[in-house]
Backbone as a printed PyTorch tensor [residue, N CA C, xyz], in Angstrom:
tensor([[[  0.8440,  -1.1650,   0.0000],
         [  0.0000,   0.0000,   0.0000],
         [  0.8920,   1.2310,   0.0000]],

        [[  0.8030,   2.3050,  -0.7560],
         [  1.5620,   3.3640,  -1.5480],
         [  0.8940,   4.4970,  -0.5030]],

        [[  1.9700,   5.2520,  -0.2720],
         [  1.5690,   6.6920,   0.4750],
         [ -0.1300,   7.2150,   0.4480]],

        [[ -0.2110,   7.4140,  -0.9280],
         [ -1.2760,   7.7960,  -1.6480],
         [ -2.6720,   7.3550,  -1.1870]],

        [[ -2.5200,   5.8460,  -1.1740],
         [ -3.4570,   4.6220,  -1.0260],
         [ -3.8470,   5.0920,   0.8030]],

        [[ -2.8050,   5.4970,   1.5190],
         [ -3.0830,   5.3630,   3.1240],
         [ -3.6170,   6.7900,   3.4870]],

        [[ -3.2490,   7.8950,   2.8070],
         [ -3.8130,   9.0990,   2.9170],
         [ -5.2700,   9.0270,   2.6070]],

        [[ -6.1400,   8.3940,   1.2770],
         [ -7.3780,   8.0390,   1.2000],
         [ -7.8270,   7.3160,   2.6180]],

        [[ -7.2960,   6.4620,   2.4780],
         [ -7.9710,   5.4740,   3.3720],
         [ -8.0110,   5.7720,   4.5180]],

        [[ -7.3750,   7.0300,   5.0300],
         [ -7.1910,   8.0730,   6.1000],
         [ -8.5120,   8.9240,   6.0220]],

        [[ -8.8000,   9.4420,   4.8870],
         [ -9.5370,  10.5750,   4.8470],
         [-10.8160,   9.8180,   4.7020]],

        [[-11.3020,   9.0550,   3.9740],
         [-12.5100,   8.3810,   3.9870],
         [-12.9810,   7.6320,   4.9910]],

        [[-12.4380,   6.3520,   5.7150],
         [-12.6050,   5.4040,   6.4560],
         [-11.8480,   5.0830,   7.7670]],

        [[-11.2680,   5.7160,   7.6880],
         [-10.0150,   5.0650,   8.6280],
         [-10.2520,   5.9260,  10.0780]],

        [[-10.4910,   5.3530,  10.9290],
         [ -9.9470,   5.5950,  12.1010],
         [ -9.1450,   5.0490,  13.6080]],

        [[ -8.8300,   4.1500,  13.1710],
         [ -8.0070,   2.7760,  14.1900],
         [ -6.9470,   3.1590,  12.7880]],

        [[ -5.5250,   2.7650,  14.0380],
         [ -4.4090,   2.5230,  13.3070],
         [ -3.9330,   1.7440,  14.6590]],

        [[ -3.5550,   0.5370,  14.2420],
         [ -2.1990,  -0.2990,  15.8180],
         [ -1.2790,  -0.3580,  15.1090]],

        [[ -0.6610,  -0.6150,  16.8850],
         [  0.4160,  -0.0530,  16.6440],
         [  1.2710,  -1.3350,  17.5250]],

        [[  2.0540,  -1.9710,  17.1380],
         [  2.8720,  -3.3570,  18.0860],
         [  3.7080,  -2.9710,  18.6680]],

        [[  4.1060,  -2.9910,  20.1340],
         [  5.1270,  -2.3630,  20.4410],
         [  5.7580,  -3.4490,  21.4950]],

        [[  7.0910,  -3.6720,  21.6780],
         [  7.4070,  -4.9320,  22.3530],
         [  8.9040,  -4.8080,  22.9200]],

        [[  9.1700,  -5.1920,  23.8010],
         [ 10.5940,  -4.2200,  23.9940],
         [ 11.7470,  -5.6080,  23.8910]],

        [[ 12.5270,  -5.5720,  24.1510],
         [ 13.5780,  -6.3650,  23.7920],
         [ 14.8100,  -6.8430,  24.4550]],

        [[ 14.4440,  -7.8940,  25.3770],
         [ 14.8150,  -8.0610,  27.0260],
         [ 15.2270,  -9.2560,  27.1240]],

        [[ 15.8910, -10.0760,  27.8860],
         [ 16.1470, -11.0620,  27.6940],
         [ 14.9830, -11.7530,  28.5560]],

        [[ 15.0050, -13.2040,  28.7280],
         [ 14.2200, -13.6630,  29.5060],
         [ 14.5310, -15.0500,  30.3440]],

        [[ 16.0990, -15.2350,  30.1710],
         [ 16.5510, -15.8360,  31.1820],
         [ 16.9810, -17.4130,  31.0250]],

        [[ 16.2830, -17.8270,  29.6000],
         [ 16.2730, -19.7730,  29.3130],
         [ 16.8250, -19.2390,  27.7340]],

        [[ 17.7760, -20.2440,  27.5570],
         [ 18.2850, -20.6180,  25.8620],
         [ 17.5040, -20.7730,  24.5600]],

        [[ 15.8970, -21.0850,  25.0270],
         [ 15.5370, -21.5320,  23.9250],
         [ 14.0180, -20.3360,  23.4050]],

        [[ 14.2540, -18.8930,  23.8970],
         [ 13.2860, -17.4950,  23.7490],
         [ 14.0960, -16.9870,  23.2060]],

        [[ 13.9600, -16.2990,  22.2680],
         [ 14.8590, -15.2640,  20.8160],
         [ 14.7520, -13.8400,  21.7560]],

        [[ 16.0690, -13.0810,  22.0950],
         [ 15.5860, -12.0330,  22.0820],
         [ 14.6470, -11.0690,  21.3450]],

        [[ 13.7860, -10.2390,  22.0750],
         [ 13.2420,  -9.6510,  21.1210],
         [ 11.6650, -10.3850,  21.2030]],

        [[ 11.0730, -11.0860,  21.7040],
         [ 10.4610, -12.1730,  21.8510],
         [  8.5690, -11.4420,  21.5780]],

        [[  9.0620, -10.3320,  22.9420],
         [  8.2230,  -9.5700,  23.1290],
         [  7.6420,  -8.8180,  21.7500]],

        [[  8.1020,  -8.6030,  20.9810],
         [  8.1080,  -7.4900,  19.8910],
         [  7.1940,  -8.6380,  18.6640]],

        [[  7.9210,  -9.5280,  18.9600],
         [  7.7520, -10.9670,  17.3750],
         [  6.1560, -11.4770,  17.7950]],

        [[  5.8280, -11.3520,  19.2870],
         [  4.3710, -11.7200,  19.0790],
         [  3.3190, -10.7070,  19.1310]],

        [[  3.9980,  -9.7030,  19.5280],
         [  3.0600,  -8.5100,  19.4420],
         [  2.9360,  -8.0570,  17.9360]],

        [[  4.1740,  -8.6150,  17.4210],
         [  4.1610,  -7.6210,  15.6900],
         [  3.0990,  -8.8530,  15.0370]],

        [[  2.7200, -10.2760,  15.5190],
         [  1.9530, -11.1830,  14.8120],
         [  0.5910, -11.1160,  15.3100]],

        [[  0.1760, -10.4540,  16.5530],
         [ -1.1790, -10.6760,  16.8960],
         [ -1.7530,  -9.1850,  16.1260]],

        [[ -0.4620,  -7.6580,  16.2020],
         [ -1.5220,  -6.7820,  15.5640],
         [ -1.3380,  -7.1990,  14.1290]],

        [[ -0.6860,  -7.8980,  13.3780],
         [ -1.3150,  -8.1380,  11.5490],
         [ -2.3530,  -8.7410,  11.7810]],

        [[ -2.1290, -10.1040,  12.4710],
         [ -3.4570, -10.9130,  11.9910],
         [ -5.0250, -10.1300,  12.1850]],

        [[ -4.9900,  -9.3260,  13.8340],
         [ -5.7400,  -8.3070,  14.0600],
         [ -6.2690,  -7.3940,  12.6590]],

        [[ -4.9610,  -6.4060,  12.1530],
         [ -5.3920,  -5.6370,  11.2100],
         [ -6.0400,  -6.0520,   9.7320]],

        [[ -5.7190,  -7.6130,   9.7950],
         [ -5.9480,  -8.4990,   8.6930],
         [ -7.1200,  -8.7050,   8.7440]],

        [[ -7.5210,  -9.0980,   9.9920],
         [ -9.2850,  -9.5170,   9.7340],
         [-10.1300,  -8.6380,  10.3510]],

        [[ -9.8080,  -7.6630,  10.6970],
         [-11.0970,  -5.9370,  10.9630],
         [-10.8300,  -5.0380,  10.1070]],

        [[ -9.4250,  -4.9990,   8.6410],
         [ -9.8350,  -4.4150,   7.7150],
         [ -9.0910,  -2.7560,   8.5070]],

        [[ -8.2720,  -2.4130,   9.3390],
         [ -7.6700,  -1.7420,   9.6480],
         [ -6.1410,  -2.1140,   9.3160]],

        [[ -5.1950,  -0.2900,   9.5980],
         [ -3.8820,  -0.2860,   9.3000],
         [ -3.1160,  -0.5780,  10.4640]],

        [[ -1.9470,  -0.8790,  10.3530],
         [ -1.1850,  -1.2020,  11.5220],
         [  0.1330,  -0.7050,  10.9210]],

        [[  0.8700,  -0.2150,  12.1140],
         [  2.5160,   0.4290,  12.0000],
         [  3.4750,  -0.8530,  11.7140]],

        [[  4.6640,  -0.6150,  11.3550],
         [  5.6350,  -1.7940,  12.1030],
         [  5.5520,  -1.9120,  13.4270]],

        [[  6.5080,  -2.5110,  13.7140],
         [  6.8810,  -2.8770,  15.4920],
         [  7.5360,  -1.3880,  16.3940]],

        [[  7.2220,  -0.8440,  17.4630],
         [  7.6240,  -0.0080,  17.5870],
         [  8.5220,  -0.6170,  18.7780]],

        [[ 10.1810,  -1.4700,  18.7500],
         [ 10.8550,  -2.1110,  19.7810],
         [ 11.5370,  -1.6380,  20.7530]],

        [[ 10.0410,  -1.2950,  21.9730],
         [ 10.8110,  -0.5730,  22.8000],
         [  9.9670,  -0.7870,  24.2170]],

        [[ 10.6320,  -0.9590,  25.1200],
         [  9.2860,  -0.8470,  26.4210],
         [ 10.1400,  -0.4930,  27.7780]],

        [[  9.6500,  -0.7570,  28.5230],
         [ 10.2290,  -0.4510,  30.1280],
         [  9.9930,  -1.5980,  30.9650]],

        [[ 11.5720,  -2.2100,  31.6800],
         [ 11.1630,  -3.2530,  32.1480],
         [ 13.1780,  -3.3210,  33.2640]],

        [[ 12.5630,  -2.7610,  33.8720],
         [ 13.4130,  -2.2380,  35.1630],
         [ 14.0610,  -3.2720,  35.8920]],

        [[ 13.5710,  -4.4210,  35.8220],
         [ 14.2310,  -5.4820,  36.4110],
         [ 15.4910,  -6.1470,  36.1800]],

        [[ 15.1140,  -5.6180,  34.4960],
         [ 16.7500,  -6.1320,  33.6760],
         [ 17.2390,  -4.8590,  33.2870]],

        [[ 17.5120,  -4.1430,  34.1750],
         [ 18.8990,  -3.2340,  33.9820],
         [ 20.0440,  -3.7010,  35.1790]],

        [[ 19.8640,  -4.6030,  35.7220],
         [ 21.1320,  -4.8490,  36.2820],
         [ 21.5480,  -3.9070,  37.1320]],

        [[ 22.9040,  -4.3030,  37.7680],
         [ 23.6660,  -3.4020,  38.7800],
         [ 24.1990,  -2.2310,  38.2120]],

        [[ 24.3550,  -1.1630,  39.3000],
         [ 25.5840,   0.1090,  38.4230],
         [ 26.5670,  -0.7370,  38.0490]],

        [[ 26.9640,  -0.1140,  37.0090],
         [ 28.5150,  -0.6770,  36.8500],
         [ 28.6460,  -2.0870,  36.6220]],

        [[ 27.7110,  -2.5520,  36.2840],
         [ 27.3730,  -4.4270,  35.4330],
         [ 27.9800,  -4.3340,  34.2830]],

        [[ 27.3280,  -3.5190,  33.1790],
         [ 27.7330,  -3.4590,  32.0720],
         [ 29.4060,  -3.5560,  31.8210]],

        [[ 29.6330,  -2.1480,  32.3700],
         [ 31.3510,  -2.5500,  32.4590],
         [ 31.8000,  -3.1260,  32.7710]],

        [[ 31.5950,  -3.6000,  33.9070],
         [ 32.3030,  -4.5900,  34.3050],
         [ 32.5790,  -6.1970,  33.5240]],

        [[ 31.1160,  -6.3620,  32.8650],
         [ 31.1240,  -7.8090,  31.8770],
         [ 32.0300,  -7.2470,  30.6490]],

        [[ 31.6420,  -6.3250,  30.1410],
         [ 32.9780,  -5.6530,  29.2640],
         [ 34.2310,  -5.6360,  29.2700]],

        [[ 34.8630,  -5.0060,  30.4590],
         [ 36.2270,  -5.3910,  30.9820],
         [ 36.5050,  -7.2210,  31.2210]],

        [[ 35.9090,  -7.7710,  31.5770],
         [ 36.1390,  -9.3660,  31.8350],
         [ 36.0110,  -9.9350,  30.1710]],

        [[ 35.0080,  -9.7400,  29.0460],
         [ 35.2480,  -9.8510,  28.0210],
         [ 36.6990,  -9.6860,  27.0330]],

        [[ 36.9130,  -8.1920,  27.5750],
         [ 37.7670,  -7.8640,  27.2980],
         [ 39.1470,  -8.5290,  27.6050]],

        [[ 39.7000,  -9.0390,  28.5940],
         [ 40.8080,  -9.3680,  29.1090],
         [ 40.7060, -10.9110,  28.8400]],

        [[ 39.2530, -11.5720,  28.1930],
         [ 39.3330, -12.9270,  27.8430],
         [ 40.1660, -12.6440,  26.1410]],

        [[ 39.9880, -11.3730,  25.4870],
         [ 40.6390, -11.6920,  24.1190],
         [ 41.4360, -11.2060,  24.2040]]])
């Protein structure tokens, strides 16, 4: 669907647009893809926009989830230990 095509379909009909938004976190076991959050949210709003005949955005990969930011000074620190392994 062409710029053109979504501006109509704006001005005539349209008033729902979703929007998937999913943030991108780890979740702790080997066998969940990062990103996990985002891949089922980006599949429930198509199929959604697919069968009510509404538009939907891409994935917008981003959220808040405070638990996995870790300690001050985590990051560097796994960095520096990376580091001194090569």
């Amino acid at each position: 669907m062409g710029t053109e095509d979504i501006q109509k379909r704006i001005k005539e009909v349209l008033d729902t647009v979703l929007i998937p938004m999913g943030s991108c976190e780890r979740h702790g076991n080997p066998y969940t893809p990062l990103g996990l959050d985002g891949l089922v949210s980006g599949a429930v709003v198509e199929r959604t926009a697919r069968k009510t005949e509404v538009l939907h955005t891409p994935l917008m990969p981003f959220g808040y989830a405070p638990e996995h930011f870790g300690r001050v000074d985590e990051g560097f620190r796994v960095f520096e230990e990376a580091a001194m392994i090569v």
